[in-house]
C-alpha positions as CSV (number, residue, x, y, z in Angstrom):
1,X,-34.9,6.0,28.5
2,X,-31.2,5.9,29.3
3,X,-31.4,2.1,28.4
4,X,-33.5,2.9,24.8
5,X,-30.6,4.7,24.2
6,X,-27.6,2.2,24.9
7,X,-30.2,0.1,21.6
8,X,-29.3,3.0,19.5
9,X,-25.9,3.0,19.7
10,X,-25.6,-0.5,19.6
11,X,-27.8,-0.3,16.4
12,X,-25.4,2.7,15.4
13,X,-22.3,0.4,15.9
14,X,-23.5,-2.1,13.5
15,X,-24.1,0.5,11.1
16,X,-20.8,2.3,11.7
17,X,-19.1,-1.2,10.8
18,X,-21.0,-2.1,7.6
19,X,-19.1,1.1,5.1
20,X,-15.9,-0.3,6.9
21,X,-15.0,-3.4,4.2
22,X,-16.6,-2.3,1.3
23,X,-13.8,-0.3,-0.5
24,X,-11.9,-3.7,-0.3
25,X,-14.4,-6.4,-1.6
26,X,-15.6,-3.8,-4.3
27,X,-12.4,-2.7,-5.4
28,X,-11.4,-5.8,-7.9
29,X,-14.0,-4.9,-10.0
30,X,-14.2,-1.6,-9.7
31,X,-10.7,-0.8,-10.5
32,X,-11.7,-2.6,-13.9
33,X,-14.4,-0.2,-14.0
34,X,-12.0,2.8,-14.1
35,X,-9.5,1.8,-15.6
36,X,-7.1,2.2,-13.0
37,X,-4.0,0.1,-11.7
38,X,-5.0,-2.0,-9.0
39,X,-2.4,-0.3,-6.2
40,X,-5.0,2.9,-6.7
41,X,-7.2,2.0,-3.9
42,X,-4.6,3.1,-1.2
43,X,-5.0,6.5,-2.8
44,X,-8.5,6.5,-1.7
45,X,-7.6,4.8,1.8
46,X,-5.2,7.2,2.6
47,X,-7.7,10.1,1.6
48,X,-10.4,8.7,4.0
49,X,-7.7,8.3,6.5
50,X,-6.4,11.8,6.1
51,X,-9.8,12.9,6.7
52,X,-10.4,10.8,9.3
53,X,-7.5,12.1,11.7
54,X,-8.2,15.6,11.1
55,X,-12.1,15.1,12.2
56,X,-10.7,13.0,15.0
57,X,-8.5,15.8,16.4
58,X,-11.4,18.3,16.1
59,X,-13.9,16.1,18.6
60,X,-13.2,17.3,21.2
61,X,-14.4,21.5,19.7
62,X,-17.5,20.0,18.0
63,X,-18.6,18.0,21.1
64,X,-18.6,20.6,23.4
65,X,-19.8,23.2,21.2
66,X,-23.0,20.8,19.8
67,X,-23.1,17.8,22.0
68,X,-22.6,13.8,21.8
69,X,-26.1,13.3,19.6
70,X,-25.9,16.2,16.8
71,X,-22.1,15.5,16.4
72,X,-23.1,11.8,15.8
73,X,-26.4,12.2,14.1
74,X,-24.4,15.1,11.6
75,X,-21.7,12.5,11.2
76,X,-23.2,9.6,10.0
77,X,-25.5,11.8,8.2
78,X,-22.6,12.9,6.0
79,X,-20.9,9.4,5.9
80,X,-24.4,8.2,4.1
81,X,-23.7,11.6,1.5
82,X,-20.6,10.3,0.9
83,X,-21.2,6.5,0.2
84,X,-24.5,7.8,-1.7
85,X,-21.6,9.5,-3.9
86,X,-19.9,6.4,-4.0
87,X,-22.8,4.7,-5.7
88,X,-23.2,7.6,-8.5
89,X,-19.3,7.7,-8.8
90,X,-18.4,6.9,-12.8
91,X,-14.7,7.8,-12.4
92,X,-11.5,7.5,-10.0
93,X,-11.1,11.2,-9.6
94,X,-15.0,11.2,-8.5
95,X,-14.0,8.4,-6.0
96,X,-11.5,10.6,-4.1
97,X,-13.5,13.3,-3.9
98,X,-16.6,11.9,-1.7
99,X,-13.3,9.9,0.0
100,X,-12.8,13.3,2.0
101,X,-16.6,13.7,3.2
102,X,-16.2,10.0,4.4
103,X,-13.4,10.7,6.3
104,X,-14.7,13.3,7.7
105,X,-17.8,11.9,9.1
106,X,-15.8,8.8,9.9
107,X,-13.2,10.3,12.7
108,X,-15.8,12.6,14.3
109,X,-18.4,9.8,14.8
110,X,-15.8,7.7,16.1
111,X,-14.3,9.6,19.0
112,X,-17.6,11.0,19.7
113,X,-19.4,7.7,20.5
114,X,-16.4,6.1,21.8
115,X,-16.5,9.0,24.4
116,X,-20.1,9.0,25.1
117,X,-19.8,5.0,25.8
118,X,-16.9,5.4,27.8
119,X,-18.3,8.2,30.1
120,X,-21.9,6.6,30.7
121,X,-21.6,3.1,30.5
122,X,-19.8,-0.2,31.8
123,X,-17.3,-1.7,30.5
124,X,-19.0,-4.7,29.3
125,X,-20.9,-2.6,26.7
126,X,-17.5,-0.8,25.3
127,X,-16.4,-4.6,24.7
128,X,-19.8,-5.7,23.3
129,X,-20.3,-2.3,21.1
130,X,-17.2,-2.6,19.2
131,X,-18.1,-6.7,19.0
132,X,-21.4,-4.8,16.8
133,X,-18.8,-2.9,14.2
134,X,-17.4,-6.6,13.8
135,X,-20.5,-7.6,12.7
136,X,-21.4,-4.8,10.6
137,X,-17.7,-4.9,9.1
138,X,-18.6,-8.5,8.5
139,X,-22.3,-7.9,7.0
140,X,-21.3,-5.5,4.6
141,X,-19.2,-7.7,2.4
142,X,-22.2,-10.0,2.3
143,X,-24.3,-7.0,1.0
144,X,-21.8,-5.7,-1.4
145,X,-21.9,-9.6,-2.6
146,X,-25.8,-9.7,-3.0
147,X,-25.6,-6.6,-5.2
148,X,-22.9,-8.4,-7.7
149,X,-24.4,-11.9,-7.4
150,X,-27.7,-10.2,-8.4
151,X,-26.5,-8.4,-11.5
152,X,-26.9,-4.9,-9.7
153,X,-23.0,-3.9,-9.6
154,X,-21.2,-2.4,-6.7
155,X,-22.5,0.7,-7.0
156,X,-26.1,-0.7,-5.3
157,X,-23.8,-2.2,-3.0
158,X,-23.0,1.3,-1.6
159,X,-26.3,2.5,-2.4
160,X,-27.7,0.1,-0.1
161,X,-25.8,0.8,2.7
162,X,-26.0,4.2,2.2
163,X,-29.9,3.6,2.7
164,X,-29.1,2.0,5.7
165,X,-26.9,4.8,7.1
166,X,-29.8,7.3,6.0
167,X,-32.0,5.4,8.2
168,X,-30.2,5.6,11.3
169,X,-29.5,9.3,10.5
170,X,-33.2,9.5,10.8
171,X,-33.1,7.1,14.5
172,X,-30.3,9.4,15.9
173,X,-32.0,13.2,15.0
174,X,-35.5,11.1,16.7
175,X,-33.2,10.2,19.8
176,X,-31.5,13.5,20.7
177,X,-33.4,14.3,23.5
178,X,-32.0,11.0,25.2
179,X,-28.4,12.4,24.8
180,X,-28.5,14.2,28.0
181,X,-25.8,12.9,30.8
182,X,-27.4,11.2,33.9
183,X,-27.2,12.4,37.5
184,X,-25.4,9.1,38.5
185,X,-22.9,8.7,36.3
186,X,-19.5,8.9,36.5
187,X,-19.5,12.1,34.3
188,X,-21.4,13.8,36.5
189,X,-19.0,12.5,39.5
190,X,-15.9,13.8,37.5
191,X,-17.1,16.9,35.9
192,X,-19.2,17.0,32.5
193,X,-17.6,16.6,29.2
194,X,-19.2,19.8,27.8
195,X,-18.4,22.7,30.8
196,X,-15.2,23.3,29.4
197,X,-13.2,24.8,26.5
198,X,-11.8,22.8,23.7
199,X,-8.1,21.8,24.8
200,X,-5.7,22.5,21.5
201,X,-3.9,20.0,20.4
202,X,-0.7,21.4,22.2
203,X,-2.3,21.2,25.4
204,X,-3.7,17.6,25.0
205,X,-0.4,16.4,24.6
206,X,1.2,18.4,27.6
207,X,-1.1,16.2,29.9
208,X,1.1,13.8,31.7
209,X,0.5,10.2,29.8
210,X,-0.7,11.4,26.7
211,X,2.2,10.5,24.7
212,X,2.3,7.1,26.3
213,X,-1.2,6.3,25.5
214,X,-0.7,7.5,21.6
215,X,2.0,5.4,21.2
216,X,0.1,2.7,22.6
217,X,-2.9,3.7,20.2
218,X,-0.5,3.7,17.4
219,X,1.2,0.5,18.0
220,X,-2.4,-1.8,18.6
221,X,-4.4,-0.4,15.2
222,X,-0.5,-1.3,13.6
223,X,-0.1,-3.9,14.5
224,X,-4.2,-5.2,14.2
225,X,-3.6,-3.7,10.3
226,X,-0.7,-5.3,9.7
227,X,-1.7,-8.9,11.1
228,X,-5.1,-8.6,9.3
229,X,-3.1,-7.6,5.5
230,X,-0.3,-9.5,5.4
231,X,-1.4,-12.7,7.7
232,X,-2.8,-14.0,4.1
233,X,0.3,-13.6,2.3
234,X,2.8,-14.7,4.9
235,X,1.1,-17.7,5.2
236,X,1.2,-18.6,1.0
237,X,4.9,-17.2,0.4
238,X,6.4,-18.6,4.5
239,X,4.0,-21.7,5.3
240,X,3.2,-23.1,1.2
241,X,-0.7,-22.9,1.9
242,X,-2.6,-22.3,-0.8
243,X,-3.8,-18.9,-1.6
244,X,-7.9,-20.3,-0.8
245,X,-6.7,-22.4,2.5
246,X,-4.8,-19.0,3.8
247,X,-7.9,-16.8,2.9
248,X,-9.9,-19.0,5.4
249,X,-7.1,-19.2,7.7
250,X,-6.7,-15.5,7.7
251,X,-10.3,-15.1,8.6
252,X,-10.1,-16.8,11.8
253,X,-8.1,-13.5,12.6
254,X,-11.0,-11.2,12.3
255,X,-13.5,-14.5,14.0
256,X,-11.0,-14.0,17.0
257,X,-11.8,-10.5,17.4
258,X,-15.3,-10.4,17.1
259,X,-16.2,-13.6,19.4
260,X,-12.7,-12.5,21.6
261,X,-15.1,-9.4,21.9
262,X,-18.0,-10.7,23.0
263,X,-16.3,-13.1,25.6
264,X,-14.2,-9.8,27.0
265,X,-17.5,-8.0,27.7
266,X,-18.6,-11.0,30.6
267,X,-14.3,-10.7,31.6
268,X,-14.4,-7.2,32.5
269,X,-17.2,-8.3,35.2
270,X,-14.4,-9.8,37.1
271,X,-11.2,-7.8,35.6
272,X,-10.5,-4.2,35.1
273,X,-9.4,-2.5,31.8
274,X,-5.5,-2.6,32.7
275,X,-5.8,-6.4,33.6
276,X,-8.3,-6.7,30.1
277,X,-5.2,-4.8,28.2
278,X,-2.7,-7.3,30.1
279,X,-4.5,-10.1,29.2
280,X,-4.5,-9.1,25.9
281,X,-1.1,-8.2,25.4
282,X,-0.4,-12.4,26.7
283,X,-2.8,-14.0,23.9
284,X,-1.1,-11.7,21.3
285,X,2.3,-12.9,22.6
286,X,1.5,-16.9,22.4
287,X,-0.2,-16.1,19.1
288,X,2.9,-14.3,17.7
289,X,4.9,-17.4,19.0
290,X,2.8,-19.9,17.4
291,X,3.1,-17.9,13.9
292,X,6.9,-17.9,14.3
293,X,6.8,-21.9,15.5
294,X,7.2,-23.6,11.9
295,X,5.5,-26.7,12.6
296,X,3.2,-26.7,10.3
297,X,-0.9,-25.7,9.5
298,X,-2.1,-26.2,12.8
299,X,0.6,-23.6,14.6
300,X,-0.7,-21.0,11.7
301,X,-4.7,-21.9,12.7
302,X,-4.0,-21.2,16.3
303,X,-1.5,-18.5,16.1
304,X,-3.9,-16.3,14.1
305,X,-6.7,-17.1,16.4
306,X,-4.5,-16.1,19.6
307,X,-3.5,-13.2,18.0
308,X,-7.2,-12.0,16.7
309,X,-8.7,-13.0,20.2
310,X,-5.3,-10.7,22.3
311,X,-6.6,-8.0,20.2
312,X,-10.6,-8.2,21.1
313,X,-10.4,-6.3,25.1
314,X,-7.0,-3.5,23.9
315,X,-9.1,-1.0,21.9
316,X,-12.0,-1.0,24.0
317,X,-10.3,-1.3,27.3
318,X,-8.4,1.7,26.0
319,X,-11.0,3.7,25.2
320,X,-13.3,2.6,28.5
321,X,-10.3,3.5,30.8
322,X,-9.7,7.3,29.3
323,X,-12.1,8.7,31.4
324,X,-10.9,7.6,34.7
325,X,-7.7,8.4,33.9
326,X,-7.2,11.7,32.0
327,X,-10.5,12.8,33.8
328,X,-13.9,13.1,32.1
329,X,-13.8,16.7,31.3
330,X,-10.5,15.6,29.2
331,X,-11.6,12.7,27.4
332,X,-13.0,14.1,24.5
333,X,-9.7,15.6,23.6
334,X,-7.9,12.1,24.8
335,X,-9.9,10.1,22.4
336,X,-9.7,12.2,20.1
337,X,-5.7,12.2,19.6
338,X,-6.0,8.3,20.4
339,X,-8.1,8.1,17.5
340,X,-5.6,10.0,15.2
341,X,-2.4,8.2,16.1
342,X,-4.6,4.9,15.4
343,X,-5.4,6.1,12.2
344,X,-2.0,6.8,11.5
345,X,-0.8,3.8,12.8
346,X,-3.1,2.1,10.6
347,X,-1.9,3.9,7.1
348,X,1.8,3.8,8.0
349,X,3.1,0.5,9.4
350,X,1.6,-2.2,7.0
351,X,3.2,-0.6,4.0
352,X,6.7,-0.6,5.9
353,X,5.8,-4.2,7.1
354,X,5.2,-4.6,2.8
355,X,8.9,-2.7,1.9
356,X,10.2,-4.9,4.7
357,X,8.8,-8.4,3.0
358,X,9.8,-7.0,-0.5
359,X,13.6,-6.4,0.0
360,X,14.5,-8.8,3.1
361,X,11.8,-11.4,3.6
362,X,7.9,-11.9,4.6
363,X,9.0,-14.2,7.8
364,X,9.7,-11.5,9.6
365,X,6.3,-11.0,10.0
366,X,6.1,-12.0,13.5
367,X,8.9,-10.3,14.5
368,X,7.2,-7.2,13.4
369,X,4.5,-7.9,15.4
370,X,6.5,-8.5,18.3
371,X,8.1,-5.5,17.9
372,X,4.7,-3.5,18.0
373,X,3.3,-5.4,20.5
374,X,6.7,-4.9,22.5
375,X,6.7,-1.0,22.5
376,X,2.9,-1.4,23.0
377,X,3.4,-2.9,25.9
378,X,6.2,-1.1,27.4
379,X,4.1,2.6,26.6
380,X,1.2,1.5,28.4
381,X,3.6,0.3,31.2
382,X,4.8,4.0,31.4
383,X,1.9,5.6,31.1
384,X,-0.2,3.8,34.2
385,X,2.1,5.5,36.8
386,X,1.9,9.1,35.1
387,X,-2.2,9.1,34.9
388,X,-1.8,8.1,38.5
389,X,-0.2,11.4,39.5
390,X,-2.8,12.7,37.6
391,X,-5.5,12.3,40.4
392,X,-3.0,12.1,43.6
């Protein structure tokens, strides 16, 4: 039974992903639609963001009040609301407002499962999980695409995936009796994630490491966002390539996570989640050396790759590793703030990264990401001996 379940969330994943890249492949026509400058789509990014750290910081209180399965099944439930409002949406205003249901779901979801995985299961799976959102992140494009090949619009391009999150609402209520925690896991071994009260946010951070391992949270989703938006451009305004060659060259950044993914799950047979991190932390370093080398296409091709496949093992080797070492009856709450300072990470360092190319220059784009990866590095550094104390 425990093993039916690991399907569902591994379906869930993939479903979790496919919402994730819509807002950007739709938005060229649907800013059109509304009548809206194109720069109007970070309105509703940072919206969905907004809402996504505040349900994020609240995890830890609706999983211990209701449990692993209703938080997630309630979550994507009102994710699939939201994109349904998407799909009837005739105006920008209307836009932003099912933005803040999406967040919402989005963040609580998120640091739910994320927990749930990291509690009950291997590490292999917390590598081969987030390699499913990859996919899904990937399929949904492709299904936004059918929709506007096919004459339908992007509105049945939400509407379809809405279906889709509707359906697995449906698999997760059926499942909730399979949410229930082991005798043999390592939850049960370190104390269950539900005996407790909710920690405030005050609290969370007073546990020794918890600082360090925000910082770290903050500097990987900045510096994954920034090399993922502005790899494109640096490569037409720095390198010459043509804006079609640098599309495909930039892809091979998000390829490199996804297969980097796959391959880390069968790693962490032999190496831990610090040594997964560490290794990590290396490819992003050659990558970021390659991007700076100007020698040409081929430097570009592999630094991109490097970088996308250092990325792969950090967030899930992160989130695997909470457990054991703020303790499972913390890791809700861990996650939870992890999961904020990514999201912030993510809305607030690319657009600096885009003041920084507009006024001084767009090759300092690897600089910038060896600056993140730098204090990324360093925090985690800090943070192993503190979480060590933690259990002496």
């Amino acid at each position: 039974m425990f093993q039916l379940l690991l399907v569902i969330i591994y379906l869930a994943f993939i479903s979790l992903g496919l919402p994730d890249a819509l807002l950007g492949s739709a938005w060229p026509t649907m800013y059109q639609e509304f009548s809206v400058p194109v720069s109007y789509a970070g309105g509703i990014s940072m919206i969905i963001a907004v809402g996504t750290i505040v349900s994020s910081l609240q995890s830890d209180r609706l999983t211990k009040k209701f449990g692993t399965g209703k938080v997630t099944a309630a979550s994507v439930f009102i994710t699939a609301i939201a994109l349904f409002g998407f799909s009837a949406s005739h105006s920008y205003a209307a836009l932003c407002l099912w933005a803040i249901p999406y967040g919402l779901g989005a963040g609580s979801v998120d640091a739910s499962l994320n927990n749930y995985v990291a509690l009950h299961y291997a590490s292999r799976h917390m590598s081969w999980l987030h390699c499913m959102w990859g996919i899904g992140a990937s399929l949904g494009p492709y299904i936004l695409g059918y929709a506007l090949t096919d004459g339908q619009g992007w509105n049945m391009g939400y509407r379809y995936i809405a279906i889709l999150q509707v359906l697995l609402t449906i698999i997760l209520f059926l499942s909730l009796p399979l949410w229930k925690t082991p005798k043999n896991n390592k939850s049960a071994q370190n104390g269950s994630e539900s005996q407790d009260n909710p920690l405030s946010l005050h609290q969370i951070i007073q546990i020794p490491g918890t600082k360090e391992v925000m910082v770290t949270f903050f500097c990987y989703c900045a510096l994954e966002q920034t090399a993922g938006l502005w790899a494109s451009s640096y490569l037409v305004l720095q390198r010459g390539l043509s804006e079609d060659t640098a599309a495909g060259f930039a892809s091979l950044f998000f390829i490199g996570i996804t297969a980097g993914r796959a391959i880390s799950g069968f790693l962490t047979l032999k190496l831990n989640d610090t040594q997964m991190i560490r290794l990590g932390q290396l490819f992003i370093l050659f990558g970021i050396v390659f991007l700076a080398v100007p020698s040409g296409r081929t430097s570009s091709l592999l630094g991109l790759i490097f970088v996308g496949l250092g990325c792969a093992p950090i967030y899930p080797s992160i989130i695997h590793s909470t457990p054991e070492h703020f303790g499972a009856d913390r890791s809700q709450a861990i996650i939870g703030v992890q999961m904020a300072s990514a999201y912030v990470g993510t809305c607030l360092m690319p657009p600096i990264f885009g003041f920084i190319a507009n006024h001084l220059s767009v090759s300092l784009f690897p600089f910038y990401l060896l600056a993140l990866l730098i204090l990324l590095a360093i925090m985690h550094a800090k943070m192993l001996p503190k979480v060590a104390a933690n259990h002496s």
